[in-house]
FIKOLZA-1660 file (N, C-alpha, C; in steps of 0.1 Angstrom, whole numbers, plus 5000, padded with zeros to 4 digits):
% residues 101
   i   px   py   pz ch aa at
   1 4997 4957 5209  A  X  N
   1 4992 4963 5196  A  X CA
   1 5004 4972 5191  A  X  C
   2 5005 4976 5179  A  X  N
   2 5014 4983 5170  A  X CA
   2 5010 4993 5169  A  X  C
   3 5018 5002 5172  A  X  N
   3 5020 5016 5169  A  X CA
   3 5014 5016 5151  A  X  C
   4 5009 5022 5149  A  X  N
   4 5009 5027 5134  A  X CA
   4 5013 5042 5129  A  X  C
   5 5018 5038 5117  A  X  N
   5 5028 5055 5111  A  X CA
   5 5018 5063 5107  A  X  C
   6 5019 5073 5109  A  X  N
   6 5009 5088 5103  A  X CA
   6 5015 5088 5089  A  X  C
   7 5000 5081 5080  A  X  N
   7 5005 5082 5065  A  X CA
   7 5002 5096 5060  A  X  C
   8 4998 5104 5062  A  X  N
   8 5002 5119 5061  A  X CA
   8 5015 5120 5057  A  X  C
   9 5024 5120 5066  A  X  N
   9 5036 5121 5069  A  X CA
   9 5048 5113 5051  A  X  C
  10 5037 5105 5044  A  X  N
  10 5046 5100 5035  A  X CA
  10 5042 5103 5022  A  X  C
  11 5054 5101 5016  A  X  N
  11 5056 5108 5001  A  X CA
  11 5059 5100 4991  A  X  C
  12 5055 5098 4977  A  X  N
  12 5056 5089 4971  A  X CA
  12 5074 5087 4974  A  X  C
  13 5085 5098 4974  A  X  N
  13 5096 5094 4975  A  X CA
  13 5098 5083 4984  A  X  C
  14 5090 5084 4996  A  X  N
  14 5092 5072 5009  A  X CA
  14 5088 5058 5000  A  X  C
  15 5084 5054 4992  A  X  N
  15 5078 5043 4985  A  X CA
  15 5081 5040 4976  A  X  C
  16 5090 5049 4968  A  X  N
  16 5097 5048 4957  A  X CA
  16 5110 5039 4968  A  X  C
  17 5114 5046 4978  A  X  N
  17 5125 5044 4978  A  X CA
  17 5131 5029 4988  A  X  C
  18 5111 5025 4986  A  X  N
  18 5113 5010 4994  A  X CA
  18 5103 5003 4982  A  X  C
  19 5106 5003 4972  A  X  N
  19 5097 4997 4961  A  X CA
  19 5101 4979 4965  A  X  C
  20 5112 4979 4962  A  X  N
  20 5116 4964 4964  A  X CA
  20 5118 4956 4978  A  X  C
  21 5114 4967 4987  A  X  N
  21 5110 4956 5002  A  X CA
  21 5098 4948 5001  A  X  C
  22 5095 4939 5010  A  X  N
  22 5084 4933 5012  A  X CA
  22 5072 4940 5015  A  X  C
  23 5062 4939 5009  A  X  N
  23 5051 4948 5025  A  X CA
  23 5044 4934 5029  A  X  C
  24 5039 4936 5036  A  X  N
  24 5031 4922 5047  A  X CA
  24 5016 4928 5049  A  X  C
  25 5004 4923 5040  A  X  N
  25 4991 4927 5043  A  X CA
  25 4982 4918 5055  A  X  C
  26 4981 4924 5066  A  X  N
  26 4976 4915 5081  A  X CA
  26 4968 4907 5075  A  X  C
  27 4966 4900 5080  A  X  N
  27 4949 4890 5078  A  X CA
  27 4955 4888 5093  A  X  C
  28 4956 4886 5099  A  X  N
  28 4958 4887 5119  A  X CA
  28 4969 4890 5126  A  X  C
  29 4975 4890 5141  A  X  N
  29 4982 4897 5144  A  X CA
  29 4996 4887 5139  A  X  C
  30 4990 4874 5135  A  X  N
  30 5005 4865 5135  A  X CA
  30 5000 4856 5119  A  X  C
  31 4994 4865 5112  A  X  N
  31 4997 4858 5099  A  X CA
  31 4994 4870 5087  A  X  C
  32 4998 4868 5076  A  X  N
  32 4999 4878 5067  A  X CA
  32 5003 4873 5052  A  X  C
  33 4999 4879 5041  A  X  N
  33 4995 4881 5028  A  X CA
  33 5010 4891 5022  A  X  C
  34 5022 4887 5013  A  X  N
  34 5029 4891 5008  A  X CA
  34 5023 4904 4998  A  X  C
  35 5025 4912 4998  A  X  N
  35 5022 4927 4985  A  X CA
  35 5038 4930 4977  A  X  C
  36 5030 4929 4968  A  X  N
  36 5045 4938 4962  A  X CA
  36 5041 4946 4956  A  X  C
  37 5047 4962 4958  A  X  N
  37 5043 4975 4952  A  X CA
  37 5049 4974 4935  A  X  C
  38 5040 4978 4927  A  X  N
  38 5045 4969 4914  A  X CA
  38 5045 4984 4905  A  X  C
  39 5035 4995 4906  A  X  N
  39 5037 5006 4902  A  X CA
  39 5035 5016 4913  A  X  C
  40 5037 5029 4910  A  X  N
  40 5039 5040 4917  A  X CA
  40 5032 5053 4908  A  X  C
  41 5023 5060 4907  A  X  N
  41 5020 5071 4899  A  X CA
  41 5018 5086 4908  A  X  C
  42 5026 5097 4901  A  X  N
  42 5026 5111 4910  A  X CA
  42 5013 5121 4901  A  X  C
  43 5005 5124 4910  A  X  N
  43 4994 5135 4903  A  X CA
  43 5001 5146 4907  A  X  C
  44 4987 5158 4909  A  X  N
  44 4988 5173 4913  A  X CA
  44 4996 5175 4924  A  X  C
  45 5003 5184 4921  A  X  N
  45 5007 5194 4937  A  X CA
  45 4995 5202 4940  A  X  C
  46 4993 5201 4954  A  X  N
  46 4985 5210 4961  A  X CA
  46 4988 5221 4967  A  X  C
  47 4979 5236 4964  A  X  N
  47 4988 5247 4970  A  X CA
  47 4987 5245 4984  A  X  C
  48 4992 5235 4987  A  X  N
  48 5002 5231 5001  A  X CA
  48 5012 5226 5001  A  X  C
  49 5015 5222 4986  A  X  N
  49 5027 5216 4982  A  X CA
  49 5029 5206 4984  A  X  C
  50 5019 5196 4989  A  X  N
  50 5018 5184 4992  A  X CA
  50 5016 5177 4972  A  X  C
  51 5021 5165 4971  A  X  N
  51 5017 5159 4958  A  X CA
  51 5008 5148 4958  A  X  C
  52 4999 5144 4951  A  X  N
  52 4990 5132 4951  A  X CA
  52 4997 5126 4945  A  X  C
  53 4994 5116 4948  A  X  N
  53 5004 5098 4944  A  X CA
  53 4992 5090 4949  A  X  C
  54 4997 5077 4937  A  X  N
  54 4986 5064 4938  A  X CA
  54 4997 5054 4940  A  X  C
  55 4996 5044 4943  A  X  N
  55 5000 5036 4946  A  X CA
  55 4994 5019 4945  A  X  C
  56 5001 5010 4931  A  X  N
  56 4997 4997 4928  A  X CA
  56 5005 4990 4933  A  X  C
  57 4999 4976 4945  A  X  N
  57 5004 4966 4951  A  X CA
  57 5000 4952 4943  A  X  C
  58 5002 4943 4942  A  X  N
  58 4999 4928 4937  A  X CA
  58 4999 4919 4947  A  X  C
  59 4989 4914 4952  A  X  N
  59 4990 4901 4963  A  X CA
  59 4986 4890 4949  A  X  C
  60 4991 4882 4958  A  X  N
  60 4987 4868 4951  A  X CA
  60 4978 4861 4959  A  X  C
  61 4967 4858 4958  A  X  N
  61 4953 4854 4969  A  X CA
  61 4945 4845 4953  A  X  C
  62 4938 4837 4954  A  X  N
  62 4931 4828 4951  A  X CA
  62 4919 4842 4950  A  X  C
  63 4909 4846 4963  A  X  N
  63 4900 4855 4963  A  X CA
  63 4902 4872 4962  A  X  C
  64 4895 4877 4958  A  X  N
  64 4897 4889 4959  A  X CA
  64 4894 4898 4968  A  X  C
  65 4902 4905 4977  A  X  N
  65 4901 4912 4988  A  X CA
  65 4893 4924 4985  A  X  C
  66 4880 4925 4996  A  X  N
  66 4873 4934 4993  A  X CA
  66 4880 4947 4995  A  X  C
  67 4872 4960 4991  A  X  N
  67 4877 4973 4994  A  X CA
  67 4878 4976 5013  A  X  C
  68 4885 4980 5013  A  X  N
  68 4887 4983 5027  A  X CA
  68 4904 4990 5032  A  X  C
  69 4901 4991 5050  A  X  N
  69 4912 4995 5055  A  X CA
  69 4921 4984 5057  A  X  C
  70 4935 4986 5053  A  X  N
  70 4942 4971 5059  A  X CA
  70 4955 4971 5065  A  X  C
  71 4965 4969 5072  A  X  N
  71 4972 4966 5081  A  X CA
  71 4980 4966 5069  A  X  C
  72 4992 4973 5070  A  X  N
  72 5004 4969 5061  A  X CA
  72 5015 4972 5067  A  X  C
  73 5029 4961 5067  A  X  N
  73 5037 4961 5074  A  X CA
  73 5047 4966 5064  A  X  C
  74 5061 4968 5068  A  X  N
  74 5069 4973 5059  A  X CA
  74 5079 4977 5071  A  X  C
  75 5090 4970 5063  A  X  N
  75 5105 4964 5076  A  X CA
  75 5112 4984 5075  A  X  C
  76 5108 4990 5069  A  X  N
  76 5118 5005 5068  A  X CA
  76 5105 5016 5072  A  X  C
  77 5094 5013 5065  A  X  N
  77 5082 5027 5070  A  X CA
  77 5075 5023 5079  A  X  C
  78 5075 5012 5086  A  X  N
  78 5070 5006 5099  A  X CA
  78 5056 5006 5093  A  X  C
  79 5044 5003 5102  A  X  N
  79 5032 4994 5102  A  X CA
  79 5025 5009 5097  A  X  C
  80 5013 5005 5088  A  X  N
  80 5005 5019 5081  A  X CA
  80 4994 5011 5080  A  X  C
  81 4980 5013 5082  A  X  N
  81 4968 5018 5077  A  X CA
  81 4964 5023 5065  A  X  C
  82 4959 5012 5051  A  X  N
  82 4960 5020 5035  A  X CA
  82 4946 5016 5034  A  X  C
  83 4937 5022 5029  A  X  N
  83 4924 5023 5024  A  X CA
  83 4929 5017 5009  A  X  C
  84 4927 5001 5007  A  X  N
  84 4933 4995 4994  A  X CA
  84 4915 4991 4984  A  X  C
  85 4915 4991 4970  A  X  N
  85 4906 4993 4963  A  X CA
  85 4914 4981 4952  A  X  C
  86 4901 4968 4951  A  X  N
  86 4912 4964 4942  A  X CA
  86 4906 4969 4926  A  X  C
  87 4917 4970 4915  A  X  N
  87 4919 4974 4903  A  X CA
  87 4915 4965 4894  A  X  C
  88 4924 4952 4894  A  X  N
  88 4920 4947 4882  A  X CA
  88 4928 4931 4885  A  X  C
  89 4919 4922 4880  A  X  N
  89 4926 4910 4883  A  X CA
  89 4941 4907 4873  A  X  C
  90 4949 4896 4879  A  X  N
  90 4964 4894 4874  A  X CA
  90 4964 4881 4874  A  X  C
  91 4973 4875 4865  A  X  N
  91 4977 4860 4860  A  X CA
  91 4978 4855 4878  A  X  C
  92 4989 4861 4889  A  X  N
  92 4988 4856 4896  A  X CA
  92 4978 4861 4908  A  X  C
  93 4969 4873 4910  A  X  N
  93 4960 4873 4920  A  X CA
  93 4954 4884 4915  A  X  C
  94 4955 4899 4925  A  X  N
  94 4948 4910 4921  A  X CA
  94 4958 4921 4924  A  X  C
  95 4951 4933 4918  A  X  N
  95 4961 4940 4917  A  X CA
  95 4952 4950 4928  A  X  C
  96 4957 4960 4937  A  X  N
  96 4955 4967 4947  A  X CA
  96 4961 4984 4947  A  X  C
  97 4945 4991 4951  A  X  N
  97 4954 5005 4947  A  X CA
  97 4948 5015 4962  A  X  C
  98 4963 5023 4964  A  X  N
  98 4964 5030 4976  A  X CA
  98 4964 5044 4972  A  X  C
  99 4957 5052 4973  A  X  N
  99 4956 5066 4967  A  X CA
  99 4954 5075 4977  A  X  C
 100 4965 5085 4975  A  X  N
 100 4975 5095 4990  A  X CA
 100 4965 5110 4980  A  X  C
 101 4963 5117 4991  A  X  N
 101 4959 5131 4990  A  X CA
 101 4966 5145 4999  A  X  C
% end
C-alpha cells in the first residue's frame, strides 16, 4: 500500500506549479483514469494564514463519477486522497472539483 501525502500540507502554489503534470485517478491498485487540472481558483486567507483554493480537474469517462474520496497520483506531490464533487459535464467527459480549507 502507498503512503499518502498530508493534503494539509499543500497550497494552491504546489498545483499551480504541477498544473501540466499528469494526475492518475485510481479505479485500482494497477489501473487508473487520466485528470488534468484544467483551472485553479484562490479564496479567503484564514486568520491562520492559510488560503482556500478550489481546484478543477477534467477526466474523460463515458460515466460520471460519483461524489466521493479518490486516490490521486501525481509523479512530483506523490499519492493524495481529494474529496472530488463533479461540476458540470464537458464535450469530452466531466469536470471535477477539489476544494482545500
Amino acid at each position: 500500500m502507498t503512503e499518502t501525502v498530508d493534503v494539509a500540507g499543500l497550497t494552491l502554489e504546489h498545483f499551480t506549479a504541477a498544473a501540466r503534470d499528469g494526475y492518475l485517478l485510481a479505479a485500482s491498485e494497477t489501473f487508473g483514469f487520466p485528470l488534468t487540472l484544467v483551472e485553479t481558483h484562490s479564496g479567503v486567507t484564514l486568520p491562520d494564514s492559510r488560503t482556500q483554493f478550489r481546484l478543477e480537474f477534467e477526466i474523460a469517462v463515458a460515466n460520471c463519477p460519483e461524489q466521493g474520496i479518490y486516490r490521486i497520483h501525481h509523479p512530483t506531490l506523490g499519492v493524495m486522497d481529494l474529496f472530488l464533487t463533479p461540476v458540470a459535464a464537458t464535450p469530452n467527459g466531466f469536470r471535477l472539483e477539489a476544494c482545500f480549507t
